[in-house]
N, C-alpha and C positions, 0 to 999 in steps of 0.2 A: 381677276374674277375666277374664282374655282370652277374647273368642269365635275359637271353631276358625275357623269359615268366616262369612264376609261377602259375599254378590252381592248387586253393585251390576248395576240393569236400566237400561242407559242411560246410559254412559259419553260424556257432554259435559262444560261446563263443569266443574256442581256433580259430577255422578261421576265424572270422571276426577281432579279438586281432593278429592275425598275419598276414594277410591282412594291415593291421594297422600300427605294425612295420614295413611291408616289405617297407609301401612308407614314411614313416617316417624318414625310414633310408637310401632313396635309394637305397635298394639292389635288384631290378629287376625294367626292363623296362617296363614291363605289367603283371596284374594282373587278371587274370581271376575267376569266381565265378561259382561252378556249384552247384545247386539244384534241388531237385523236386518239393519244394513247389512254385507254380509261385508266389505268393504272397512274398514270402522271395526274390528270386531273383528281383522281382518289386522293393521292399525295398534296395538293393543294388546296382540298376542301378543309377546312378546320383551320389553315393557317391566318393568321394575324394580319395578311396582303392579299388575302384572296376571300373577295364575298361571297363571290360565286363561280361554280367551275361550271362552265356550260358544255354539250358532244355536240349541239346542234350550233351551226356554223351562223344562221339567220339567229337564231335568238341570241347569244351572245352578242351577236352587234347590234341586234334593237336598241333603241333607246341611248347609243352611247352618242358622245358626243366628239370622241377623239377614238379613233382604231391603230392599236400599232399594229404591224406585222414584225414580228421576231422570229421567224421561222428562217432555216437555211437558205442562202443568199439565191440559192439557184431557183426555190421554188417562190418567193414573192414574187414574177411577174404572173405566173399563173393564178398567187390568191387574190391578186389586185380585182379582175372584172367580176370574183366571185364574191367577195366582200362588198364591192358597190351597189353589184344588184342586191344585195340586204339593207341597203344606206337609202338615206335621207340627204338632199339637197346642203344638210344642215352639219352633214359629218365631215369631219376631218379624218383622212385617210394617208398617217405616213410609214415608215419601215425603221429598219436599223441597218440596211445590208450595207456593204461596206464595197462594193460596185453598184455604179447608179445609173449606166445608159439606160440599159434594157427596162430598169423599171420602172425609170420614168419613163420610157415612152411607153410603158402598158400603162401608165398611169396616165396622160395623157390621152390615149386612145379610149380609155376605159370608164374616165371620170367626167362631169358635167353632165346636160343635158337629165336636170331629175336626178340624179344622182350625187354621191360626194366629192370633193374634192381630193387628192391626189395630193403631195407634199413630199418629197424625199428627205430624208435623214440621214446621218450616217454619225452618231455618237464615236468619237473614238475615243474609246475605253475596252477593255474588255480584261480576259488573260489567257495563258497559254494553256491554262482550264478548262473545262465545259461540264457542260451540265447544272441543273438545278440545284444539287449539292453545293455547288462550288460560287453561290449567286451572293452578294454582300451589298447591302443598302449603300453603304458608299463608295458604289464600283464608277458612279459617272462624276461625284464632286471634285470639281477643279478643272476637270475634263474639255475638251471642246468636241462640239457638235455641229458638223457640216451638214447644213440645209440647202437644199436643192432646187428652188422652184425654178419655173419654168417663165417666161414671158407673160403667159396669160394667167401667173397665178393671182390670184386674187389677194389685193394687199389686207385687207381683214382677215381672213385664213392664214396669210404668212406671220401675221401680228401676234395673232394665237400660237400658232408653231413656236415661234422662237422664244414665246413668255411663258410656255409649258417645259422646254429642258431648262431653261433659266432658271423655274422654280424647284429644278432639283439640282441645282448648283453649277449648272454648265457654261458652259461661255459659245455664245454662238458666234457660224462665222457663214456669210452666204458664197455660194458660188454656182455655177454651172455645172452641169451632169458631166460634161465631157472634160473640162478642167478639172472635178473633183477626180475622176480616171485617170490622168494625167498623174493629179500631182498621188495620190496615195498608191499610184503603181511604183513610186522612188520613195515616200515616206513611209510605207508599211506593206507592201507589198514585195517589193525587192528584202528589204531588210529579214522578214521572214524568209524568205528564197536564200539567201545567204546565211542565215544561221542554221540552216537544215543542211544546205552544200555543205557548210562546215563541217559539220555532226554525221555526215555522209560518209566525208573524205575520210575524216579520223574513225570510221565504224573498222574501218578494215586494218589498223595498227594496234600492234603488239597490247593486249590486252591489262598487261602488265602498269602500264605505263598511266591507265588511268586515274589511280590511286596519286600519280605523281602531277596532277594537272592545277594550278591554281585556280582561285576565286574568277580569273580574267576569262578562262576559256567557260566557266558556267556561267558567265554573267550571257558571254556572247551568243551562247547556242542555246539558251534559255527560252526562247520563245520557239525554237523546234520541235518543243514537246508539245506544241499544240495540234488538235485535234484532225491525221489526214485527211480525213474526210470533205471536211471542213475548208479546206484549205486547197484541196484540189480544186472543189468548186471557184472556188475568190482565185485563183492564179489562172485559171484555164477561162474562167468568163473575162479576165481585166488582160489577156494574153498578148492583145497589140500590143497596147500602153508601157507592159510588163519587156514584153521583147524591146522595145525601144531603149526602156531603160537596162534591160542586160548589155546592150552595143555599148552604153554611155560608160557603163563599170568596167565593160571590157578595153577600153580606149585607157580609162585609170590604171586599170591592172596592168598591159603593154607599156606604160610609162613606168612603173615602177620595176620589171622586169629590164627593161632597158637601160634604165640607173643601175641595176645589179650585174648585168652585163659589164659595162663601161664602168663598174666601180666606181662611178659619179656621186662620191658623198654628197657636194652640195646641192645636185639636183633633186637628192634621195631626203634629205634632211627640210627643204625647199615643201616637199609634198606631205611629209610628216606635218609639218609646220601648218598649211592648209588641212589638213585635217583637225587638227588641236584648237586652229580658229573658229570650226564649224561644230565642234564638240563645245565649246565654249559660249558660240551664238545658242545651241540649245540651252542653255541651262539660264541664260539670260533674263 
């Protein structure tokens, strides 16, 4: 079943890219846009994904039936109890941020009783891009999207959730807030931390030298050029998770050091080999 109305709060990358999908693929009949910057919403009035750009925070979400929040990961627990007290019993209320304790439990704390429901998300998709310039209708197909609910979510509400990224070609997958922390502080959270150490270390060598680097070192450090700002927030809010998994790489990297010490080819060629398998299982 098509939802009537859809606002998106916070048309950048991920909202104006899902914005995008949503009329691409026909899955809602109107599309609403809320910001602060008037100049951003100026930018979205006229476009082909955006019906209407609303400044006032309650009337953009009158009448919708589904609210994302795409706004910086730091600031959705804050727009959570302010967007409910605009909602109806009847709205769905999820995000895109890409750390989910904190916002589910404002969501939890903030949602039911007369009010909407609460739902986490976490589409992983995106790129080492930002901004609404940089937004493409097929930024989530093929994608998977980690859904969050909670114990008391409501199996009607979840049912909708997960038939709404599906309709924009996503593959869903459910878990827990504190497991989804878990696992994308070593799936995408470390792995960014390590392409920026990377890009770090080599900042400070012979300048010469970059000219001389192959395809391997850009593939690797490629996702360093994503937005600091951005990224401080997602590393410093997911910082347990994140620290646990730095111990885990540092126990790896001590092993390999220690093959280079003791010139242990086959222990050294042993851990290459585990790597190549796990390079392998992705592509699976």
């Amino acid at each position: 079943m098509k939802i009537e109305q859809v606002t998106i709060v916070g048309p950048g990358l991920l909202g104006a890219s899902l914005a995008m999908a949503l009329r691409n693929r026909d899955a809602c009949e109107r599309i609403v846009v809320w910001a602060r910057n008037r100049e951003r919403l100026a930018d979205c009035s006229g476009l082909d994904w955006c019906d209407h750009a609303e400044e006032n925070l309650a009337a953009a979400v009158s009448g919708s039936g589904l609210v994302v929040l795409c706004t910086p990961v730091e600031s959705i627990p804050s727009f959570i109890p302010e967007v409910m007290s605009h909602s109806s019993e009847d709205t769905l209320l999820t995000d895109v941020g890409s750390v989910k304790k904190e916002i589910c439990q404002a969501g939890a704390t903030h949602g039911g009783k007369g009010t909407g429901t609460f739902i986490g998300s976490h589409p992983m998709a995106g790129s080492e891009k930002s901004g609404m310039k940089h937004a493409k209708a097929d930024l989530f197909e093929g994608k998977t999207c980690i859904v969050t609910p909670s114990e008391n979510t409501p199996e009607s509400f979840l049912r909708s959730l997960c038939a709404f990224w599906e309709k924009i070609g996503m593959k869903v997958h459910l878990m827990n807030a504190e497991e989804h922390d878990r696992c994308v502080a070593r799936v995408s959270h470390l792995p960014h931390l390590l392409a920026s150490s990377l890009a770090h270390c080599l900042d400070g060598i012979n300048e010469n030298w970059d000219s001389l680097c192959g395809q391997g070192l850009r593939d690797t450090t490629r996702i360093a050029e994503g937005n600091p700002e951005l990224w401080e927030q997602i590393l410093l809010l997911n910082r347990s998770n994140l620290m646990d998994a730095l111990e885990e790489l540092e126990r790896s990297v001590t092993q390999v050091k220690k093959h280079l010490v003791e010139e242990d080819g086959t222990a050294m060629r042993e851990f290459l080999e585990a790597g190549v398998r796990y390079r392998k299982r992705l592509n699976d």
